[in-house]
C-alpha positions as CSV (number, residue, x, y, z in Angstrom):
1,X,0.0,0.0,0.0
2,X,3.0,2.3,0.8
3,X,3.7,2.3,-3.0
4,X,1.1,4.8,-3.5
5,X,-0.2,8.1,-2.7
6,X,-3.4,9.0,-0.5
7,X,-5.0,10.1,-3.5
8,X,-4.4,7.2,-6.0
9,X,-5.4,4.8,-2.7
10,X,-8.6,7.0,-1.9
11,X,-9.6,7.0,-5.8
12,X,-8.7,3.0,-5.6
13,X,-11.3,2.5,-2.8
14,X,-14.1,5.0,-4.8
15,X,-14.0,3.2,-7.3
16,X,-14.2,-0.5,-5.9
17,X,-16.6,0.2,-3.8
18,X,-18.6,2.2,-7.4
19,X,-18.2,-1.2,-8.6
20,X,-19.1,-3.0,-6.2
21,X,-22.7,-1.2,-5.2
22,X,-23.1,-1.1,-9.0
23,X,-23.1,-5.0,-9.5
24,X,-25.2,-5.5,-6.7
25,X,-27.9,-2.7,-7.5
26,X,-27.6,-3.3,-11.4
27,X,-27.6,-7.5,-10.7
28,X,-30.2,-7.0,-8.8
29,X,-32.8,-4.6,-10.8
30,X,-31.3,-7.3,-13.9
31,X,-32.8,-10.3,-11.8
32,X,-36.3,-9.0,-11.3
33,X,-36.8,-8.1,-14.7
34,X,-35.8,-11.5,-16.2
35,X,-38.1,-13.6,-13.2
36,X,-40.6,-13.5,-10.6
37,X,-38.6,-16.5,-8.9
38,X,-37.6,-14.4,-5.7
39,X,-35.1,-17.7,-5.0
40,X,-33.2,-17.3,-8.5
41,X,-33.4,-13.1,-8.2
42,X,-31.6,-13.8,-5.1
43,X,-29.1,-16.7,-7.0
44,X,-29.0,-13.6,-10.0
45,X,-27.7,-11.2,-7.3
46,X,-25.4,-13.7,-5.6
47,X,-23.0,-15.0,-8.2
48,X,-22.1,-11.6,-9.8
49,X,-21.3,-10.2,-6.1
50,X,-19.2,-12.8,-5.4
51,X,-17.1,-12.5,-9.0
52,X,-16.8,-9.1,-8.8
53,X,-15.3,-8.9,-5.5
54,X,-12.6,-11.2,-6.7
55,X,-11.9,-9.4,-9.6
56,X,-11.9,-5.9,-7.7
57,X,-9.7,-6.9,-4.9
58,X,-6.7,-8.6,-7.4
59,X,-6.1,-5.5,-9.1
60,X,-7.2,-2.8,-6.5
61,X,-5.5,-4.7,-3.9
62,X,-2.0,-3.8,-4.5
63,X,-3.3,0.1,-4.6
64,X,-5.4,0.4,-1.5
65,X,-5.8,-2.8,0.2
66,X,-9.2,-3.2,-1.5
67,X,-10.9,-2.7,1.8
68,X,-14.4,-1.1,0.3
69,X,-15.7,-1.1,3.6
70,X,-15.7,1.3,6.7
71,X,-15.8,-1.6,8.9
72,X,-12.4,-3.2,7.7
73,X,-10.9,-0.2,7.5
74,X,-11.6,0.0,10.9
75,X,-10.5,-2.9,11.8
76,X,-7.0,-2.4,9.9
77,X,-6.8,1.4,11.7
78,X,-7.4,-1.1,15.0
79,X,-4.0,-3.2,13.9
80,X,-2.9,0.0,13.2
81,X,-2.1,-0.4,9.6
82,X,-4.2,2.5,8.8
83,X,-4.0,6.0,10.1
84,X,-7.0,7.9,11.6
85,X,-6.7,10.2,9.1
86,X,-6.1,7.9,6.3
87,X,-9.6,5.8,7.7
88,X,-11.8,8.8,7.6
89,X,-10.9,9.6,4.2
90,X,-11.3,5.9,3.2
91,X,-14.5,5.4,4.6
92,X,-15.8,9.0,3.0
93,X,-14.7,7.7,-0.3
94,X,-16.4,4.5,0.2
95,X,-19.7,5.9,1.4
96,X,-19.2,8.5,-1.8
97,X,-18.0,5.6,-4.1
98,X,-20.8,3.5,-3.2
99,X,-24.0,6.1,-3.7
100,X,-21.9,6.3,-7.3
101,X,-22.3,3.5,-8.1
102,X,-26.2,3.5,-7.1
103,X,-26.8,6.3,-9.5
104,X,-24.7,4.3,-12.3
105,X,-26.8,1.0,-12.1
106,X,-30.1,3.2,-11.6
107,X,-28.9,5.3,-15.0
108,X,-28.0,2.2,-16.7
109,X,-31.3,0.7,-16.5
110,X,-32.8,3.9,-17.0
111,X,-33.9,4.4,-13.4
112,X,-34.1,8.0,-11.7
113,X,-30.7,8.2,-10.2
114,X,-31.8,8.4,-6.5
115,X,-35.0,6.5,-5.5
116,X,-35.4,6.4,-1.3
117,X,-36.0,2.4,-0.7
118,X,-39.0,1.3,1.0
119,X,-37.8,-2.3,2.2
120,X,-38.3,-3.2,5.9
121,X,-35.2,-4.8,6.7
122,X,-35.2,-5.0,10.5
123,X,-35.3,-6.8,13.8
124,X,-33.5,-8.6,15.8
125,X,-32.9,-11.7,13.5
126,X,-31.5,-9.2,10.6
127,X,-29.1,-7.1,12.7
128,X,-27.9,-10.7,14.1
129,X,-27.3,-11.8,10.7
130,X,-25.3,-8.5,10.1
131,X,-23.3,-9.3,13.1
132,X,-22.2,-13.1,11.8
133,X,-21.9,-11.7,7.9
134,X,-19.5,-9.1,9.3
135,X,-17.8,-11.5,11.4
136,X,-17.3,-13.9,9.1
137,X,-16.2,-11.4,6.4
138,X,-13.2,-10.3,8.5
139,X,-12.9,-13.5,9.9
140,X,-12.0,-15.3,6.3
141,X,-9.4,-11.4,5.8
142,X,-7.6,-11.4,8.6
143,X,-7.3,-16.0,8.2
144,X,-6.6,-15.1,4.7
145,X,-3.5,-12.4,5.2
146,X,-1.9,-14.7,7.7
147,X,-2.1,-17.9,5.8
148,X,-2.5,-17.6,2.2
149,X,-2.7,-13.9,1.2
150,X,-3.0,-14.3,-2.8
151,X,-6.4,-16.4,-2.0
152,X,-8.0,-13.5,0.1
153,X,-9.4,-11.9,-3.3
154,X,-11.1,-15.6,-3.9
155,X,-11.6,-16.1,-0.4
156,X,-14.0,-13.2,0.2
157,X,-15.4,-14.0,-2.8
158,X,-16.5,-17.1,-2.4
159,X,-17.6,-16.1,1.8
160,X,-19.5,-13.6,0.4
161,X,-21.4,-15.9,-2.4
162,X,-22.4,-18.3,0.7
163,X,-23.4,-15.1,3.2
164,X,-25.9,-14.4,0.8
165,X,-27.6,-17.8,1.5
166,X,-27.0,-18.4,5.0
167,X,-27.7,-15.0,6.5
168,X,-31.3,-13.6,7.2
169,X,-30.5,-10.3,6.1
170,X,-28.3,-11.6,2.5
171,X,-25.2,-10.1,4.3
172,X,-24.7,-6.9,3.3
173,X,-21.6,-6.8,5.7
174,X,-20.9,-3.4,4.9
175,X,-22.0,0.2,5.8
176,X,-20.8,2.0,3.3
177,X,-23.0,-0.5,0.3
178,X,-25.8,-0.5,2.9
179,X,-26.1,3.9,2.5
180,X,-26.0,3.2,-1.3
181,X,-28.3,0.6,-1.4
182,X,-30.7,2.4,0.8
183,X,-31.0,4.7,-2.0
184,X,-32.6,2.2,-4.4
185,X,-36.5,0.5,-4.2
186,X,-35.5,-2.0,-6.0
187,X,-34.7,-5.7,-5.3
188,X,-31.5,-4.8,-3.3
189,X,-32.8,-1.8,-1.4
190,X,-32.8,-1.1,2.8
191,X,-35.1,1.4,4.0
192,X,-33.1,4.1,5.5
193,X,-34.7,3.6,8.8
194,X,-33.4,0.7,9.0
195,X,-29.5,1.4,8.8
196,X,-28.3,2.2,12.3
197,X,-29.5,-1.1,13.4
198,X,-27.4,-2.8,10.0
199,X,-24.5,-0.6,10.8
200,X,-24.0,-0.9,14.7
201,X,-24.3,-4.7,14.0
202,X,-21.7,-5.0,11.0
203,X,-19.1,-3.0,13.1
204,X,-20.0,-5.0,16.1
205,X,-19.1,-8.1,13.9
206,X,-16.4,-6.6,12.3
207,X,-14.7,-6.3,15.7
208,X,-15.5,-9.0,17.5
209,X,-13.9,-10.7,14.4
210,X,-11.0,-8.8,15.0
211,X,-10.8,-9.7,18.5
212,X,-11.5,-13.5,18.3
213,X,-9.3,-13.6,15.1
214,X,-5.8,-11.6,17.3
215,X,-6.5,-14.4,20.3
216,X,-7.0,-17.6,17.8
217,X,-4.4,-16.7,15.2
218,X,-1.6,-15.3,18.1
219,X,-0.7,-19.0,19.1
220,X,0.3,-19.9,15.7
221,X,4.1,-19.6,16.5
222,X,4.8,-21.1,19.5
223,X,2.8,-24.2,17.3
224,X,4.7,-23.8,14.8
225,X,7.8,-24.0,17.2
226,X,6.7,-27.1,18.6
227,X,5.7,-28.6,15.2
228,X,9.5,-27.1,13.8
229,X,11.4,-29.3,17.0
230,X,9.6,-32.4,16.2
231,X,10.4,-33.0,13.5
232,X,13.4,-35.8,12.7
């Protein structure tokens, strides 16, 4: 990340996270055009979310970290990684990047650009999913750095794909995609209402992942010690 300026990493993250909220909105309004089927809208919606996010974290990556989300960055300003400074700007272009890319997928489908959502999306069963799609998310990161870095872009990928399913809420896991998407009534959509509970519970996720995640990954060395001596 060092390898580049504030404003090439801040344009990086804009940009990813554009992307991002695009393919989710755009996937999404695609989806309930071509079926009625609220189970394949939701599989129409899934799988381009999950490819995108690999493809936007292996070349943003190297640039910004591909974090796209003010809850990672947090967590990274937590490890200190990231400088307060450096996080509020991140998360401002997120949170900009990602109403962006609202008003693109609402343009391309010839949409007015900014259309409040009317989806319920609350209680305490959804911000619970929130918590365990946020903890999960950061969960398979942090597992991902320390094990097998190049994966991570696959990795949250692939975490993201099955969060969809196995979360009440269809993990949004994210703060800044849950403003943009409160911003379309369309399939995707989150009243606005409803996102202080989404956001209190991703961050709560987020770090209680970071938490569990420095305890259950900061015995790897003395195992690996151990493992190292026993060996003929």
């Amino acid at each position: 990340m060092s390898e580049f300026d504030l404003p090439r990493r801040l344009a990086a993250e804009a940009l990813g996270t554009a992307l991002l909220v695009a393919t989710v909105v755009g996937s999404g309004i695609m989806a309930e055009t071509l079926t009625k089927d609220v189970a394949l809208a939701l599989l129409g919606n899934t799988l381009p979310t999950g490819a995108i996010l690999v493809v936007l974290i292996t070349i943003l990556g190297p640039v910004s970290g591909a974090h796209f989300n003010p809850a990672v960055s947090l967590v990274f300003a937590l490890r200190r990684e990231l400088t307060p400074r450096d996080t509020l700007a991140y998360v401002l272009a997120q949170i900009a990047g990602g109403i962006a890319g609202t008003m693109i997928a609402h343009a391309m489908f010839a949409l007015p650009l900014i259309d409040v959502s009317l989806k319920m999306r609350t209680g305490g069963a959804q911000w619970l999913a929130e918590a365990v799609a946020a903890f999960g998310l950061v969960a398979t990161i942090l597992g991902g750095i320390r094990f097998n870095i190049v994966a991570v872009p696959w990795l949250v990928g692939l975490y993201i794909t099955a969060a969809y399913w196995f979360t009440a809420s269809t993990s949004f896991a994210n703060p800044a995609v849950a403003i943009a998407r409160s911003m379309t009534n369309t399939f995707s959509g989150i009243r606005p209402a409803d996102l202080p509970g989404f956001i209190i519970a991703e961050t709560s996720g987020a770090l209680v992942a970071l938490l569990f995640m420095g305890w259950l990954l900061g015995g790897r060395s003395g195992a690996a010690t151990t493992m190292k001596e026993a060996r003929p």
